[in-house]
N, C-alpha and C positions, 0 to 999 in steps of 0.2 A: 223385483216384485214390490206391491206396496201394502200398505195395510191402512186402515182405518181410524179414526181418533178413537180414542181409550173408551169411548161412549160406547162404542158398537161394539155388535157379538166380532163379526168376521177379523180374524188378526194378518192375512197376509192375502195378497194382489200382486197379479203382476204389470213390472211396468219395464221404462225403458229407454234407451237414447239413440236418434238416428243421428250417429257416428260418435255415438261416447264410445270412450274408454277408459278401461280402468284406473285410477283416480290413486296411485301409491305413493310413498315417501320414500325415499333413498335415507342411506344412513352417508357417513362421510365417504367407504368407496364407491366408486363412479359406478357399479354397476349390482349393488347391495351386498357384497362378498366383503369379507374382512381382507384388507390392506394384505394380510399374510398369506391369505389362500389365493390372492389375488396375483402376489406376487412370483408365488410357487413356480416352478416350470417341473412337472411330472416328469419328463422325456432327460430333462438334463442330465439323471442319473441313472443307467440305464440299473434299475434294482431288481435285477430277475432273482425269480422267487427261487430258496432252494428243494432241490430234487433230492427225495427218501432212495437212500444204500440200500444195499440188498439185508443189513444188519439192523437198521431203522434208523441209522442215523445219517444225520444227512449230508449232504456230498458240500464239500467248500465250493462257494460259488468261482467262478472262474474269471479272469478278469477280461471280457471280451472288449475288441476295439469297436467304440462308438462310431454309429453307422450316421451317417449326415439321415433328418429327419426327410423325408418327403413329403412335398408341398401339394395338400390332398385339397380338393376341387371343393367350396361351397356350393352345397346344395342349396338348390331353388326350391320354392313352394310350386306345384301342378296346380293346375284348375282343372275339375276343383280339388281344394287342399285334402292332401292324405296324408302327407310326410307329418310326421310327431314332432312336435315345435322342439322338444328335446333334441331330436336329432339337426334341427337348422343351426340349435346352441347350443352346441355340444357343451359347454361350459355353464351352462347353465345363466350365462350372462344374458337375461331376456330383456326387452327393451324398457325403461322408464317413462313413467310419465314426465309430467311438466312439474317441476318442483318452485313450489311458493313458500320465500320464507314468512316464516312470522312478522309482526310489525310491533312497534310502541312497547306496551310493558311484559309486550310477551317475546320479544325479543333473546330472551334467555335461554329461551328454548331451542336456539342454533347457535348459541354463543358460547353460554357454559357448557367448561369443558367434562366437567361431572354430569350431566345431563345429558348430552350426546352420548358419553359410554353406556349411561343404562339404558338410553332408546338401542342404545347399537347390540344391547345383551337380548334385549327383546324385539330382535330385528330377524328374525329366521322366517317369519311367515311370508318374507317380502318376497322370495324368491318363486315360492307358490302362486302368491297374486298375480306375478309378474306374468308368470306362463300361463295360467290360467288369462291373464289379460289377450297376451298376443293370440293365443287360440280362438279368443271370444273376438277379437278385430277381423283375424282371419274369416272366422267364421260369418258374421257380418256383413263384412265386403261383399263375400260369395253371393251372402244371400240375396244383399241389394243389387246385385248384380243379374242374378238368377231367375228370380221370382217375378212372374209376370202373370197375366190374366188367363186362364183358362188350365191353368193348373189343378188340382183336389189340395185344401190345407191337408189330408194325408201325406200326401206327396209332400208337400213343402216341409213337414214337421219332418217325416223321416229321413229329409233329403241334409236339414240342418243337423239335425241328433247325431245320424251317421258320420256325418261330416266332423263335428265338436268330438266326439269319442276317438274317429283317427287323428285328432290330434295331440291328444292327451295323452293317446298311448296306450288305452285300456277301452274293452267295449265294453264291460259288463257284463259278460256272459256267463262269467265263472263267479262261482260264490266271494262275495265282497270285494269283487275289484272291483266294481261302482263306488267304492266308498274310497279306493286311493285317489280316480279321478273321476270327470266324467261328467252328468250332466247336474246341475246346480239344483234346476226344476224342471218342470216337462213348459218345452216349448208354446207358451202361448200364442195362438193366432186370433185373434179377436176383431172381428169385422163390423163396420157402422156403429151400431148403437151397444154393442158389445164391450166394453170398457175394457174388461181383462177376466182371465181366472179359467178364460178357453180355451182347452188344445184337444181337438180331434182323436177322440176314440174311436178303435178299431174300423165300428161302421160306419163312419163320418163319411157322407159322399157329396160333400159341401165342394163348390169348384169355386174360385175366385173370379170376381168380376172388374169387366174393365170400370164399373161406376164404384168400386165398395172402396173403400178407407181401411186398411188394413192395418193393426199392430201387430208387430213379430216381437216378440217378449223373447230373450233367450239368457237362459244361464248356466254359467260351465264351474265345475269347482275343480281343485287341485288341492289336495288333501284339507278339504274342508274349508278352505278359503271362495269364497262364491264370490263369481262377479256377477254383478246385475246388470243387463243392461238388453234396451232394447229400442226400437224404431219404428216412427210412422209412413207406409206409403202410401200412397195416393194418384192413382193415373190420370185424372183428369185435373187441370190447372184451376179449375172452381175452386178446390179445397185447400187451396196454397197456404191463403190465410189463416186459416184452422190451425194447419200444421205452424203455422210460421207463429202463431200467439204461443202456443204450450213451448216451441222450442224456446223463446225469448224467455219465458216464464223458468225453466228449468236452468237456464242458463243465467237467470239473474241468480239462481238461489245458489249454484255454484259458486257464484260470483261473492256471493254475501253470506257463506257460508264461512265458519272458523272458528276457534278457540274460544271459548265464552260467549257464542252468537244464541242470544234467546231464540228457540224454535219459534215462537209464537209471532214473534217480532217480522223472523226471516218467512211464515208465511204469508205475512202484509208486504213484500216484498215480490215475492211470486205472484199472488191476485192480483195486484198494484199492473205488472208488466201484460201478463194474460188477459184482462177485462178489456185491455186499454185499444184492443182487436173486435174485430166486424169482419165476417164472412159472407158473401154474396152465394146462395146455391140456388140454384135453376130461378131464378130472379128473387128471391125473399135474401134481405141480409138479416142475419142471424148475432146478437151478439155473442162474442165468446166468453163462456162460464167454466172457473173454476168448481171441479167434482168436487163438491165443499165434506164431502164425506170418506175421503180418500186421505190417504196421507205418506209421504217418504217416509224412511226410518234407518234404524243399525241392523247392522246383519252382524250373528256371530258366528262362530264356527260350526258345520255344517246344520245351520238351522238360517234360514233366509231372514228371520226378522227379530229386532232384539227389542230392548223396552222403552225405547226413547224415538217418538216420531216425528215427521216436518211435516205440518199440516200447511192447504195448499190456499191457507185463509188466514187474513188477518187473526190472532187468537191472543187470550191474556194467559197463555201457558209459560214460563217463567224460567223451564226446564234449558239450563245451558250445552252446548257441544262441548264436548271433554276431549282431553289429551286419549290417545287410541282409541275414542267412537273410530266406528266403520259407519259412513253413512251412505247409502242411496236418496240423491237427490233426484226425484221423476215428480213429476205433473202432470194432470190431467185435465183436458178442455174440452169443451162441449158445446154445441150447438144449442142444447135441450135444454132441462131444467137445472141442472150442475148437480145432480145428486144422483146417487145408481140404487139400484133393488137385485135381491137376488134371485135371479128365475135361470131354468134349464137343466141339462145332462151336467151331472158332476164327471169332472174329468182329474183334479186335482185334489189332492189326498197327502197328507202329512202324519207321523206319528207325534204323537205330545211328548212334550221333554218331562211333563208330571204325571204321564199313563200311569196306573198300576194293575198290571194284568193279571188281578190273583184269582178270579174265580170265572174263568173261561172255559163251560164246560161242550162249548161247540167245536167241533174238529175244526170244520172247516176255519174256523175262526183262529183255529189256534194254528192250524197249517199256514193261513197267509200270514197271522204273524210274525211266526218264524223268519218269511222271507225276505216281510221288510225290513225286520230289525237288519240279518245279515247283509243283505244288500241295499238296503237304502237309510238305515237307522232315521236321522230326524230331518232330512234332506229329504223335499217333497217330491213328489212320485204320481205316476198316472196309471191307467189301467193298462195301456199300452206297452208301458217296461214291464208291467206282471205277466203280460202276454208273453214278451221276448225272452223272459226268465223261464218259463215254460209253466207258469202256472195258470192250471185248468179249473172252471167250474169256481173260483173263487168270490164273484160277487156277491152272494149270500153271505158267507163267511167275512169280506170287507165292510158291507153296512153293518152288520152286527157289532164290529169294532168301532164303526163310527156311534152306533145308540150306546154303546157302554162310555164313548168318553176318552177310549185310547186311542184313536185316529181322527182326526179332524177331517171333515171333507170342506172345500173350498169351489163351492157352486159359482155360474159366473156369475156375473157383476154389467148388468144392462139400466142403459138409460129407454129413455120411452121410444116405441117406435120411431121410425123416423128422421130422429136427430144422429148426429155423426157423431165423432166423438178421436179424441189422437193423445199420445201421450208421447213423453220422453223423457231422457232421467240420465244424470252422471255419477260414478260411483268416487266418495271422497276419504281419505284417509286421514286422522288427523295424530300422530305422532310428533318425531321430532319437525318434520315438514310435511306441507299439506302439497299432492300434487296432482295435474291431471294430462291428461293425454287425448281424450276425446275431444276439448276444448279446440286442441291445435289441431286435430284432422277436421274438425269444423271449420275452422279456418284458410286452413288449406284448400277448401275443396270452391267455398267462398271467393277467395283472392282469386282461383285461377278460373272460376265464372265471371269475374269482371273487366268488359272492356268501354273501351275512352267513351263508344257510340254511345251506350246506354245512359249517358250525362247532357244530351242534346239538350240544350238551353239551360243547363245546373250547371254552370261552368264553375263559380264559385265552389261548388260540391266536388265537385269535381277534383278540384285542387286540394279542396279540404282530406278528399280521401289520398291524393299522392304523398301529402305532407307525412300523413298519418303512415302510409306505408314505408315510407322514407324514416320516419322514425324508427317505426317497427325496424325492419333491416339491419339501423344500425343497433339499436340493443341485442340484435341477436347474433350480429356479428361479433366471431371471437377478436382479439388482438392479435394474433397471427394471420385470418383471413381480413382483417384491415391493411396489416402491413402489406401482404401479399395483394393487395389491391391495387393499394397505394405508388406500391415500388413496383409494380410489372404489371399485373392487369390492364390499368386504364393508360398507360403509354404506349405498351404494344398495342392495347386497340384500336390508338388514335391512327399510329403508324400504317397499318395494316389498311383502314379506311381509308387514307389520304392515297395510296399505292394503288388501289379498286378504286378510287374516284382516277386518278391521273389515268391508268390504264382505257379508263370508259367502261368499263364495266356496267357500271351502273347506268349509264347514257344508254348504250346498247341493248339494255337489258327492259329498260323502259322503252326505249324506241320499239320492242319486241310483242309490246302488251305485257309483261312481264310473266306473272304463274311459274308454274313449279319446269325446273332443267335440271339437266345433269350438269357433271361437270366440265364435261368434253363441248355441253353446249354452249353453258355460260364463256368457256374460253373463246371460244369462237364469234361469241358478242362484243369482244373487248377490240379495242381497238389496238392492242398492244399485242404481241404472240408470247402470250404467258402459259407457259408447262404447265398441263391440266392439274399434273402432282401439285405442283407447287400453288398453283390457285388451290388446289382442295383445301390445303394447310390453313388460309388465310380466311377461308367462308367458312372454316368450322369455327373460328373465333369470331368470324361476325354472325352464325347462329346463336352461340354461344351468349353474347352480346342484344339480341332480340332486334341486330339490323335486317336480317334475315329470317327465313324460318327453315330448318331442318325436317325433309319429310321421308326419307331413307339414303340408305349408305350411297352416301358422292350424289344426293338430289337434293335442293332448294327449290322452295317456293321466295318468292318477293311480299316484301309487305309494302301499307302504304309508304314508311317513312322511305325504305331501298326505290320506291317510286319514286317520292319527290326526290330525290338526292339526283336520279338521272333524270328529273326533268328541270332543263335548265330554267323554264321561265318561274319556277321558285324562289331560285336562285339560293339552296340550302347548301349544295357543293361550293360553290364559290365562297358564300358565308364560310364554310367551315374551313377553308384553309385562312380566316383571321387566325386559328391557332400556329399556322406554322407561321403567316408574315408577321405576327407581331405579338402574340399571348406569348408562348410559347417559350421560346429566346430568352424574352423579359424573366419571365416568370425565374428560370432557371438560373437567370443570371441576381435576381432579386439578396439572397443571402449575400453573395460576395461586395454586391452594392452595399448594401446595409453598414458591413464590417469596416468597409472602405469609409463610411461616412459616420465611424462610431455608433453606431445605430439610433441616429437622431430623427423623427419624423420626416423627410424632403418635404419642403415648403416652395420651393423654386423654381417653378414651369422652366428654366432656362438649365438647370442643373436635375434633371431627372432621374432615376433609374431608367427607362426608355431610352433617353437622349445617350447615357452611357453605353449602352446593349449591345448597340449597332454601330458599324462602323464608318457609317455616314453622320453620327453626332447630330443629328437632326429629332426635331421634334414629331410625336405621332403625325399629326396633322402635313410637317413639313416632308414625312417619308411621303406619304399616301399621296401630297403635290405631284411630288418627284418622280413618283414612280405610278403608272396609269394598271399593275397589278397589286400592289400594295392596297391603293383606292377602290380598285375592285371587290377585292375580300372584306373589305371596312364597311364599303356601302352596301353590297350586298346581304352581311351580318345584321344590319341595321334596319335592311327592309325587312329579312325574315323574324329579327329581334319586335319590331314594330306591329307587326301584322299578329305576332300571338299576346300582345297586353290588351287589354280592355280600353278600348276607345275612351278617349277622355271626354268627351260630350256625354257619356253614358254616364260619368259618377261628378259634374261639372255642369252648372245650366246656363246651358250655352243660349238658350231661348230668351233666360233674364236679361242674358247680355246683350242680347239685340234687340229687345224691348227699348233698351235704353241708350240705343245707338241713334246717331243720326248720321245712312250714308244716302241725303241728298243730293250733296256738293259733290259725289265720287267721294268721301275722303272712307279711307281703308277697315274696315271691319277686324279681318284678326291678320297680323301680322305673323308670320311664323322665322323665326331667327334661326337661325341652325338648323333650316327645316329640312337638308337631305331632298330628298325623294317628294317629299308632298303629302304622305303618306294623312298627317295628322288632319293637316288642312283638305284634303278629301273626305275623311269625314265629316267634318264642320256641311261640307258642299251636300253630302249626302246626306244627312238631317234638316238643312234648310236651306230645302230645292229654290228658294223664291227668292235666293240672293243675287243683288246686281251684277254683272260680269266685269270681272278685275277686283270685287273687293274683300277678295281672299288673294295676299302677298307671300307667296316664300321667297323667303331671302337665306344665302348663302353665299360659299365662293364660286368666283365665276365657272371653274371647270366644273363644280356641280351642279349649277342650273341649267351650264350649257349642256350638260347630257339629261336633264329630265324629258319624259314625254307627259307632258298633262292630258288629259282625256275630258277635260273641261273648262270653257272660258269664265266660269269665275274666279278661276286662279290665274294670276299675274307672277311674272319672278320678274325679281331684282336682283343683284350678284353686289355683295357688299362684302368686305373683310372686315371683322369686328376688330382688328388690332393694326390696319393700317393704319398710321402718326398722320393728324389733320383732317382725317375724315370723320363726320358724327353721323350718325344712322340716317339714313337717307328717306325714310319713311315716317313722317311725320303725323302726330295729331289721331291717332289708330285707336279705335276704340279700345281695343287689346293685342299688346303685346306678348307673344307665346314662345317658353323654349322649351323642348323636350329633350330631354338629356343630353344638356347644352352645358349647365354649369361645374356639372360634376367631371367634367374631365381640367377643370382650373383649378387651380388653390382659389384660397377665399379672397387673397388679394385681387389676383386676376379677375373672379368672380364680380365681387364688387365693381372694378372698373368698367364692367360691360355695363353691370346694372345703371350705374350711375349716368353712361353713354344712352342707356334707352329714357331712364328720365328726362334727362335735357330736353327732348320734344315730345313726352308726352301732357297732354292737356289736365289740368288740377280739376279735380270731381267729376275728370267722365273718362280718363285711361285709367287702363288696369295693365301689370303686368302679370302674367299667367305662369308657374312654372311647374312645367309637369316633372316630377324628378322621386328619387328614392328620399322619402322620409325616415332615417334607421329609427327605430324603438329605443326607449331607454336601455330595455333588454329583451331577450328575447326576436334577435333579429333573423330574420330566415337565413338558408343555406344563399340564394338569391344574392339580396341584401348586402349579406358578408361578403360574398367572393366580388363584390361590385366593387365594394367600397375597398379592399387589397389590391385589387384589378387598377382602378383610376390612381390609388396610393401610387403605385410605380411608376404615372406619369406627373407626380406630384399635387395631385389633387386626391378630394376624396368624397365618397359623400357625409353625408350632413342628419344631424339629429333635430328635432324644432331648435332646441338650445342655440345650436350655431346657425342654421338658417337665420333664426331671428336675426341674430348679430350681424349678418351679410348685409340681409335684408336694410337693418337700420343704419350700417354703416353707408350703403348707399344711398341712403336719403329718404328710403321708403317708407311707408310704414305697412305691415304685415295685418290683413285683413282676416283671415280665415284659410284651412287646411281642410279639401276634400279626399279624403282618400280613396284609393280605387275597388276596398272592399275586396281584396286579393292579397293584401299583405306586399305588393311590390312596391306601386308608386302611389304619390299622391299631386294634386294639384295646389301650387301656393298659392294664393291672393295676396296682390299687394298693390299698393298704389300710393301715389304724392301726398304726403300728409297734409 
């Protein structure tokens, strides 16, 4: 719920988060129980009680033989949930949030060892929130899962209420067992221009619509620990925005929420994120206003709102977050004016913590009092639990309480006609640690709405988010699910793939149109006769793996990447066995190399780890000669390696460069040296259509030119060896010279000698040499990057930082012009040319 700045009459509102959760601190046991109780085993002794003699005393216990425990069935949650979250934990071990430690000079506060025992002396309420948490998630879920258009919010309130009370474990129905657990406050449902402070009394025959904006406010307590929290739905996609500003908005203030954090401050923080949104409804865009008259706040024990609030506006209030505030952080957004009035049926009713009821001489007034005190004391209330209670004829008797001052009523809280209006809110703890939970179900629910489509032409975004998630991952992985990755995960994977690609599997499976089979089917696609059992074994680790997709027991669907893999003109199966002919092997054999050669950098194309590996003693290039499957895997890793970087004419102007070409005479445009496949110089062809034919050159060795097919006469091949003795490059006088991951498989010796080989016949102030290659960072180098430069390491080369580029560069005679990068973190393009 929320309340208002210190200005206003009204002290509490409700509010709320779609997918918060409760927001608690752990002490140092892993599940808020002290270390000793944590450790206890009850069962280990079996300490049967004793039994009273017939004289009163009591009989010596017996020593009976301990019976092995039996291994009893965890129960599951039903939909929808009835089971008593006590009973799912039996241990009372209920789940935690996310825990954040302190930073800078408050660092003390998870360090000092006298400071954690007193938080841990005053750590008993944690076990309350926690259940109260998981019941209020529960409940939640349900709801958003539930709750749909043509329902009465009757229905919805008492379908949530009903639901929260079977979890708790207590309905309320008996005098003051609303007060061990139960509901926090009476479910708000608050629709369009309704802000909060509405829940459907008795005759409410309000039906939800598929056009309204809906808040579901819900709070559960567990011996007076209240969780807040609540959520905006919305059935039509107009109001995405809406909802999407207040959630950002709530989520910054979480975010910037903490120990010593001025409220005032943090609600320039909140406005700041919320204004920063535009809402488009039925063609008028709307911008979004923070309820400038609304505000988060502390909740204490059973009372929803304490003295310290988070206003949802810039403010010069001054007042800090303290060590155990309890705060709810919610926001409120609006289409309208940003400010609410209060009109309507009072439905929400609280007693005051400063009532003094001494001169009540109305029954009726003095009968509902009784009730509330017993059952509801300062934990807000509607008229509808006084109904369930069974008291009758009481509203006379309740407003009376409210004109004396001992009951607070809480009318709702409307913006002007018209306008919509969404709220959300996370609840935070600030003790020894501050933590949260709803955060990561947010996230959760986020990551797995995102796929690769949705990035069409943001590729760079694109990447920015795998990086990020790739980060994420590994902070979250522990050191034992590294290890366990490390050493068995990603090897059996590779195995198990390489064994479904030889089989055909994947060939047959795409030749099929692919879609979802059993596993009797997919055997049957393979070109090998593989035991259905035993294929089962091998696709639950490539579901497992997201090569596949699992859609019921011993069924797969295919995804696109299980397409490409059987579709050969990819050529991503062939690529992928570079790991067995030649990653692979190396790799593994890398450390023994190392030890053998004192572990000094290899500098010597002729003495490599490679060249040691294998038992042909030959060099990469001279395997892949020798062997027309070795070259397979290489060239084909390199076309599929090729086709997913960013075109180098896209981050490279290649337009400037023919501006200032002259290919009158025939003489050559871009050279391509180590060009493979063509792959680059098609490009070039396919940005500028209006090139001569032939004056686009790939050069390579002969067995690789002689298997290209070009699919266009502006490309010419030439078949040259850059290392056979007495030959100098055969293409002479090119405007530019281009190598794409050409140098980084030489040392810098080697390097140099090519470079210096293509100076000799390039022209002084009109050749360029081009090198498209890994630029590494000072620091900060990707996953990429790094494995590139370890990878070429163990054929004795490596790549290159500017630092040592430069030095190649001028060691060959060059001089270093300018670095394009490709604005992806991979490669960039050198410029360099004759001094």
């Amino acid at each position: 719920m929320t309340v208002n700045p210190p200005a206003e009459e009204l002290q509490i509102s409700g509010a709320g988060s779609n997918g918060a959760d409760i927001l608690v601190p752990a002490p140092d046991a892993a599940n808020g129980i002290p270390k000793e109780a944590e450790d206890s085993d009850d069962d280990a002794d079996e300490d049967y009680p004793a039994v009273a003699a017939e004289d009163g005393a009591p009989k010596k216990k017996k020593n009976r033989k301990r019976k092995p425990k039996k291994k009893t069935k965890q129960k599951v949650q039903t939909d929808p949930p009835s089971i008593p979250i006590s009973q799912l934990f039996p241990n009372n071990t209920y789940p935690k949030g996310e825990e954040v430690e302190y930073q800078d000079e408050n660092r003390y506060r998870t360090t000092d060892e006298e400071k954690r025992h007193l938080d841990k002396l005053n750590s008993d309420f944690l076990s309350d929130y926690r259940q109260a948490a998981e019941a209020h998630r529960q409940v939640r879920q349900w709801a958003q899962r539930s709750i749909k258009p043509g329902q009465t919010l009757l229905e919805i309130a008492n379908g949530i209420e009903d639901t929260a009370r079977r979890l708790v474990g207590h309905d309320g129905l008996t005098e003051g067992d609303s007060l061990i657990a139960g509901m926090g406050f009476p479910t708000g449902l608050n629709i369009d221009n309704i802000v909060a402070h509405y829940s459907p009394n008795a005759t409410c025959k309000t039906v939800l619509g598929q056009n309204n904006v809906l808040k579901v406010d819900i709070g559960i307590h567990v011996g007076g620990r209240i969780v807040d929290s609540a959520f905006t739905m919305a059935f039509d996609p107009m109001y995405d925005n809406l909802l999407a500003a207040v959630k950002d908005a709530t989520n910054t203030g979480v975010r910037e929420a903490g120990i010593d954090v001025r409220v005032g401050e943090l609600g320039g923080y909140i406005q700041e994120a919320m204004e920063s949104y535009e809402c488009e409804i039925n063609g008028t865009v709307h911008p979004i206003k923070a309820i400038r008259n609304l505000c988060g706040h502390t909740i204490l024990p059973y009372s929803i709102h304490g003295s310290k609030n988070v206003p949802l506006i810039k403010t010069n209030d001054m007042t800090k977050m303290e060590e155990g505030d309890v705060f709810a952080i919610e926001t409120f957004g609006s289409t309208g004016s940003g400010r609410y009035v209060e009109a309507g049926e009072v439905s929400h009713y609280a007693l005051r913590r400063d009532a003094h009821p001494a001169n009540l001489t109305l029954s009726s007034a003095r009968s509902v009092l009784g009730a509330i005190k017993k059952n509801f004391s300062t934990i807000p209330f509607c008229r509808r639990y006084l109904d369930r209670i069974g008291q009758e004829k009481y509203l006379f008797g309740l407003n009376h309480l409210v004109k004396a001052g001992i009951v607070e009523d809480y009318p709702p809280l409307v913006e002007k006609q018209g306008t919509y209006t969404a709220q959300f809110e996370h609840l935070i703890l600030t003790p020894t640690i501050r933590t949260m939970a709803g955060i990561a179900e947010q996230l959760i629910e986020k990551l797995n709405a995102v796929e690769a489509g949705i990035f069409e032409g943001q590729d760079a975004t694109r990447q920015q988010l795998a990086l990020a998630a790739r980060k994420l991952f590994h902070k979250l992985e522990t050191k034992e699910e590294k290890t366990m990755r490390l050493a068995i995960e990603e090897p059996i994977m590779f195995s198990v793939l390489q064994n479904l690609i030889d089989i055909g599997l994947f060939e047959g499976w795409a030749a099929a149109g692919g879609g979802e089979k059993d596993v009797n089917e997919l055997a049957k696609l393979s070109k090998k006769d593989m035991e259905p059992e035993l294929l089962c074994h091998q696709l639950r680790l490539m579901a497992a793996n997201h090569i596949i997709q699992e859609t019921a027991n011993d069924r797969y669907a295919s995804t696109p990447y299980s397409i490409a893999i059987g579709d050969k003109s990819t050529q991503v199966a062939s690529g992928l066995r570079i790991r067995t002919d030649h990653v692979a092997p190396c790799a593994m054999h890398w450390p023994d190399f190392l030890a053998k050669t004192n572990y000094r950098k290899p500098l010597d194309d002729k003495a490599s780890c490679y060249i040691d590996t294998f038992p042909e003693k030959k060099s990469f290039f001279e395997r892949c000669s020798a062997n027309p499957v070795h070259q397979e895997s290489f060239s084909s890793f390199m076309d599929v390696w090729a086709k997913g970087k960013r075109p180098w004419p896209e981050f490279y102007d290649t337009q400037a460069l023919l501006d200032g070409a002259d290919l009158s005479d025939g003489s050559p445009f871009v050279v391509d040296v180590g060009g493979h496949h063509g792959i680059d110089l098609m490009r070039v062809a396919e940005k500028h259509p209006d090139l001569p034919d032939g004056s686009l050159v790939l050069e390579d060795l002969p067995e690789v030119v002689g298997s290209v097919k070009l699919t266009t006469s502006k490309i010419r091949t030439v078949a040259h060896d850059l290392f056979e003795e007495g030959v100098e490059q055969p293409v002479k006088g090119a405007r530019a010279y281009f190598m794409h991951a050409v140098l980084h498989d030489w040392s810098d010796k080697t390097s140099v000698k090519i470079l210096k080989q293509i100076g000799a016949v390039m022209k002084r102030g009109y050749s360029k040499v081009l090198i498209n290659d890994i630029v590494i960072p000072s620091e900060g180098a990707s996953c990429y990057q790094a494995a590139m430069d370890c990878l070429v390491l163990q054929a004795s080369a490596n790549e290159r930082t500017e630092a040592v580029w430069s030095k190649v560069i001028k060691d060959a005679g060059l001089k270093l012009v300018k670095y394009y990068p490709d604005g992806r973190g991979y490669e960039s393009v050198i410029e360099a040319e004759l001094p």
